[in-house]
N, C-alpha and C positions, 0 to 999 in steps of 0.2 A: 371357456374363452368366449367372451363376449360383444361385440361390436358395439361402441358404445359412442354417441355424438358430444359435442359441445362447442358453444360458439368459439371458444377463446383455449387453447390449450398451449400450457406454459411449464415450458422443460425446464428442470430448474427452482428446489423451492429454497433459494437462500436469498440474500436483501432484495434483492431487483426483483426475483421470481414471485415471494408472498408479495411486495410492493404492487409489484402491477397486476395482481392476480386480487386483491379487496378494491382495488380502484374503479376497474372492470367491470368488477361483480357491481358497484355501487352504479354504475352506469345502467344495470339491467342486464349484462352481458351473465350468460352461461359459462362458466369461468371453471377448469380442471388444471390441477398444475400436480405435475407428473416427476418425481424422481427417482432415479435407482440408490439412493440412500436408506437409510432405516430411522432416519431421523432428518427433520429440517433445521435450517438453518447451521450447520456445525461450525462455517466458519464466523459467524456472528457470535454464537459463545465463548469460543477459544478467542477473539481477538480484544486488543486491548488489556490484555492479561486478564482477562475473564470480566471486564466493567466493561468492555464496548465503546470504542471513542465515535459514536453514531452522527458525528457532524464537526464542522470547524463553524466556526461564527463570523472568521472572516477569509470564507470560503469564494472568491471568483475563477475566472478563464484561467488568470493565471497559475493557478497552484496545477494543472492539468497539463502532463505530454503526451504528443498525439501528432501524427504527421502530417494532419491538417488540424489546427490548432486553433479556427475557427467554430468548428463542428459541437463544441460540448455547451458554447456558449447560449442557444436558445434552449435547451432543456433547464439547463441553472437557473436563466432568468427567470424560466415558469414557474420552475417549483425551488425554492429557496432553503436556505438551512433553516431560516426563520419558520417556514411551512411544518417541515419536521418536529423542530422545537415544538410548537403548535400541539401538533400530533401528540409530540412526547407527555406535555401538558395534561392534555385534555385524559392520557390513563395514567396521570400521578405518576407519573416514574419521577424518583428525584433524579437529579442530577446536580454535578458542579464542573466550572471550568477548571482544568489542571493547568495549563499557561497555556498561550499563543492561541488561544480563540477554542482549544481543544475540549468536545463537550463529553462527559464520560460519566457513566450512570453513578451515583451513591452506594449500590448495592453491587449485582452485578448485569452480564451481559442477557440476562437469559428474562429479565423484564422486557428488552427491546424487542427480542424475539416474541415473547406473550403477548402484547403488543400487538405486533404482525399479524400471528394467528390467531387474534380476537376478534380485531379486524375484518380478518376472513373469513372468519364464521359466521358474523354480524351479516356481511354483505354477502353472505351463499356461496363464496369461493370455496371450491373441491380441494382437499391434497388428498393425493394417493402415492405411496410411499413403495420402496421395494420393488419399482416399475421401472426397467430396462428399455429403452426404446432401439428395437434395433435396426428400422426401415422406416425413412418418410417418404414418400410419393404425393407430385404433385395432383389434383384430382382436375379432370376436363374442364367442371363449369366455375371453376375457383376452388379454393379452399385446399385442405390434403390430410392423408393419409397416415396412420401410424403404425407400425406393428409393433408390440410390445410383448413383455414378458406376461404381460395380465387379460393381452387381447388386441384387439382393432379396436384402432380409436378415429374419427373424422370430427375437423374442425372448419370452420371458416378461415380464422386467424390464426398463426401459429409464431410464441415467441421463444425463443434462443433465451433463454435466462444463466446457461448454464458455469458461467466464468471464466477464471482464465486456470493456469496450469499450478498456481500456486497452494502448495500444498497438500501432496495428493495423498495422504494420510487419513486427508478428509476427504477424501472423492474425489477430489480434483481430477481434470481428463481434457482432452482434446476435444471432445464430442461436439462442442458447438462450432471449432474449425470444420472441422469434417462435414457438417452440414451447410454452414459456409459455403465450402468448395464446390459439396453438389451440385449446388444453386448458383453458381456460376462466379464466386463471389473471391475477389483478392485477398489472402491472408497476409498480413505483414508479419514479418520475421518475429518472435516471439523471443523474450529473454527474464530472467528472475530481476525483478525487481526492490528495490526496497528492503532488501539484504544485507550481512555480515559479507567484511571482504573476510579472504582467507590469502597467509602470508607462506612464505614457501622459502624466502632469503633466509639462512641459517641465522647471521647475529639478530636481525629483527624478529625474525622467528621465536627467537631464544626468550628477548626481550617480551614477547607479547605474552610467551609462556610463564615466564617469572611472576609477569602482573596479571595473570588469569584473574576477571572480578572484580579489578582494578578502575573504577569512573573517575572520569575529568570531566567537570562542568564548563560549559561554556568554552569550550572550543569551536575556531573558525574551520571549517573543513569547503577547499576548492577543489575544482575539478571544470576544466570545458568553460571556462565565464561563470559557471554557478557556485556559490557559497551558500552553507549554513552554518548557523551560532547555536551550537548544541550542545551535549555531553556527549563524550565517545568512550567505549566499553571496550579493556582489552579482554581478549579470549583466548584459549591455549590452541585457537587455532588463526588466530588472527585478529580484528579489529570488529567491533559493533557497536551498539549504543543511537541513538536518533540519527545523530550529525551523519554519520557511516552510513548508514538506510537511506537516508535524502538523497546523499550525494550519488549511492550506485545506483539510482535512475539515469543518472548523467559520467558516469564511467562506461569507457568502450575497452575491450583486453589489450592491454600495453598501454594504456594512458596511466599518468604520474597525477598522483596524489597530492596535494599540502595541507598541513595543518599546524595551523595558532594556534599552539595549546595554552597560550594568553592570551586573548586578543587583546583584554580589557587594560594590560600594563605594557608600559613603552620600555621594551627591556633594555633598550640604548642606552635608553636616562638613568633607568633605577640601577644595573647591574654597578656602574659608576657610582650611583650616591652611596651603594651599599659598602662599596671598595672603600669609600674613602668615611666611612661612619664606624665600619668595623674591618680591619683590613687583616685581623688574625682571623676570623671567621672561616672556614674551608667554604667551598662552593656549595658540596652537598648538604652542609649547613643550614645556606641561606633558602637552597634550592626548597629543601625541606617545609618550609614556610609557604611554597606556592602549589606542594605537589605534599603526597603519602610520604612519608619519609623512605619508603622502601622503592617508590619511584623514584626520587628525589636522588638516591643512593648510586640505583642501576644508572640511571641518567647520567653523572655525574661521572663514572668510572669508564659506562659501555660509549658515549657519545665526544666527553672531555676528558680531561685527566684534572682530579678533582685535588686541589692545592686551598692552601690560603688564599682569599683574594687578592694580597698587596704584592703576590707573585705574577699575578697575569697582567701583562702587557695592555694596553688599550685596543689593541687591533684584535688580541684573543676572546677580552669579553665580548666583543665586537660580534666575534664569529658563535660565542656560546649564545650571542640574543639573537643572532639570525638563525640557528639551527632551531633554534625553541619555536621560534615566532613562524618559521617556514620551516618546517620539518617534514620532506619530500622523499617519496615513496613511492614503486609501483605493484599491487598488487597482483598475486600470484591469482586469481581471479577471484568468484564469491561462493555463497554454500548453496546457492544454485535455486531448485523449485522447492525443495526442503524445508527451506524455512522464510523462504520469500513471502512479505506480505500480498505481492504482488505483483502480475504480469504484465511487463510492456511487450506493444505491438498488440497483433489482432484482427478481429474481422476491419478491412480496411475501410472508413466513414464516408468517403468520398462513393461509397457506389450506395452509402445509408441516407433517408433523407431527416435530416438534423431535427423534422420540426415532429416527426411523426413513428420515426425509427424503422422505419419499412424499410426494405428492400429495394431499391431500386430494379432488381434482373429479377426478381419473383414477388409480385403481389401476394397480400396477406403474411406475408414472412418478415417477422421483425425481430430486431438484436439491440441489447437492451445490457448494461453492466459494463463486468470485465471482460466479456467476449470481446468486446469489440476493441479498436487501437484508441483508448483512453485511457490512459492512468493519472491519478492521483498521487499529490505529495503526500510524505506521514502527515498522519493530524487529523482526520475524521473526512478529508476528500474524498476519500473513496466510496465509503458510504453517502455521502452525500451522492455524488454520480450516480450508484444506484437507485437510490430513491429520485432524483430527478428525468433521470434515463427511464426507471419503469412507468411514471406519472406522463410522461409526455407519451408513450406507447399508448398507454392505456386507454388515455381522449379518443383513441384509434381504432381500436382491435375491435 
């Protein structure tokens, strides 16, 4: 066991941690970044279904919640998606956009990784792996303290890289809360975000089970004033797919759901012109043509009672285009840190200083990622924050 110094040590080697750990090092900083994993970066492989969506293109303040919603915007401006892009460039990684500004590698995720740790190599950045830190202390004349699994360690700067609670398959952990609070520091309430809901009502229950696999494009999904226009995924446990993910950022338990599983068709007008073009046609017929025939089916039998059209009244199609159009639900809640992209709430920003990521209550102590109360919309936000969150650190440390 060894006592070992370095100017910059950084808990933490996934986006934010390798980020500000070759930024550092490029500054001339002594740079160690320390994880209890056996591998870095893991949740940067697994996301994005193994191609990494490592930025949005048209990525601002807004795509970000955060209970001071000021706080993310001087990191972004500094370092931009475009800066990344950049980055991404300069070691040939292909890439292309999937839609909505979304940037996601050609091949797969474990480029952007290579990447990172080429980077770090270039610039002298240390990883050392397999390293448990199980004590920081502040030290008298500045700086602090570490005790680990592999020794004493002393730094000048010391940053929190370590994320939020999402996912702990991968490592995921509290540990940078916990250090947090040491330090004097507010934690905001923590919850899975960017998650499948899961349904627990037996006939909808039923319903979601029948269509396990089942995608709808382009659906509106509200919730709280927010909407998104996405595809939604049923699952035999409930509801997923993008539109779903967005919106449980902005779901509280007991809040009610809707979704336009049209947006794009004014079912007022059309259910009527169909009535009267084809009026032997059954409902699940017509239904059939806008949905899977085997949704079209359940829909038809589980929601209406599925007849000729030249049978229903004007007030009934009435009520079949408002159920479709507003189809209102409340979820039995969601699958939790399991399979959360990720964690809202966090170390609270207000005691962080925006341009620099320090600490406020402890010099040299800075918090950088998902630690902290930022999150990101789906679409490459998140990583982006990382990457902007460890670049502005790093001018620093």
């Amino acid at each position: 066991m060894s006592k070992q110094q370095a100017d910059v040590i950084i808990i933490g080697a996934g986006a934010a941690g390798l980020m500000c750990a070759f930024t550092a090092a490029q500054r001339g900083r002594r740079v160690l970044v320390l994880d209890h994993a056996n591998k870095p970066g893991k949740k940067i492989l697994m996301s994005g279904g193994g191609r990494c969506n490592f930025t949005n293109m048209y990525c601002e303040p807004a795509n970000f919640l955060s209970a001071n919603p000021h706080f993310c915007k001087s990191a972004l401006a500094r370092y931009t998606q475009w800066d990344f892009i950049e980055l991404v460039a300069k070691h040939s990684v292909p890439y292309h956009e999937k839609k909505l500004g979304q940037l996601f590698c050609d091949n797969k995720s474990s480029d952007i990784l290579g990447l990172l740790l080429d980077e770090c190599d270039q610039a002298g950045a240390r990883l050392q792996l397999d390293t448990s830190v199980s004590e920081i202390a502040a030290l008298e004349g500045g700086g602090y303290r570490l005790e680990s699994s592999a020794g004493t360690y002393t730094c000048q700067s010391l940053v929190i890289a370590t994320g939020g609670l999402s996912i702990p398959t991968l490592g995921a952990s509290g540990f940078g809360y916990q250090v947090a609070r040491q330090f004097g520091h507010q934690v905001l309430p923590t919850r899975a975000a960017l998650v499948p809901f899961t349904i627990t009502e037996p006939q909808l229950k039923a319903l979601c089970t029948e269509l396990s696999g089942t995608s709808v494009e382009d659906c509106l999904v509200s919730c709280n004033g927010q909407s998104f226009k996405e595809n939604i995924l049923f699952t035999h446990r409930g509801l997923s797919g993008p539109a779903i993910l967005q919106i449980s950022s902005y779901w509280q338990p007991g809040d009610e759901v809707s979704i336009n599983l049209l947006p794009h068709l004014d079912l007022a007008e059309w259910l009527p012109a169909q009535q009267a073009e084809r009026p032997n046609s059954e409902l699940k017929t017509v239904l059939g043509e806008l949905f899977t025939k085997k949704m079209a089916g359940l829909l038809a039998e589980q929601w209406f009672v599925s007849k000729p059209l030249k049978q229903y009244t004007p007030a009934e199609l009435q009520a079949v285009a408002e159920r479709l159009s507003d189809w209102r639900f409340v979820p039995a809640g969601t699958e939790g840190y399991r399979t959360a992209e990720v964690t809202l709430g966090g170390v609270d920003t207000r005691e962080v200083s925006s341009k620099t990521m320090e600490s406020q209550k402890a010099p040299g102590l800075y918090f950088i990622g998902e630690v902290l109360d930022v999150s990101g919309q789906l679409g490459g936000f998140n990583f982006q924050w990382a990457w902007a969150s460890a670049f502005a650190a790093a001018q620093y440390v």
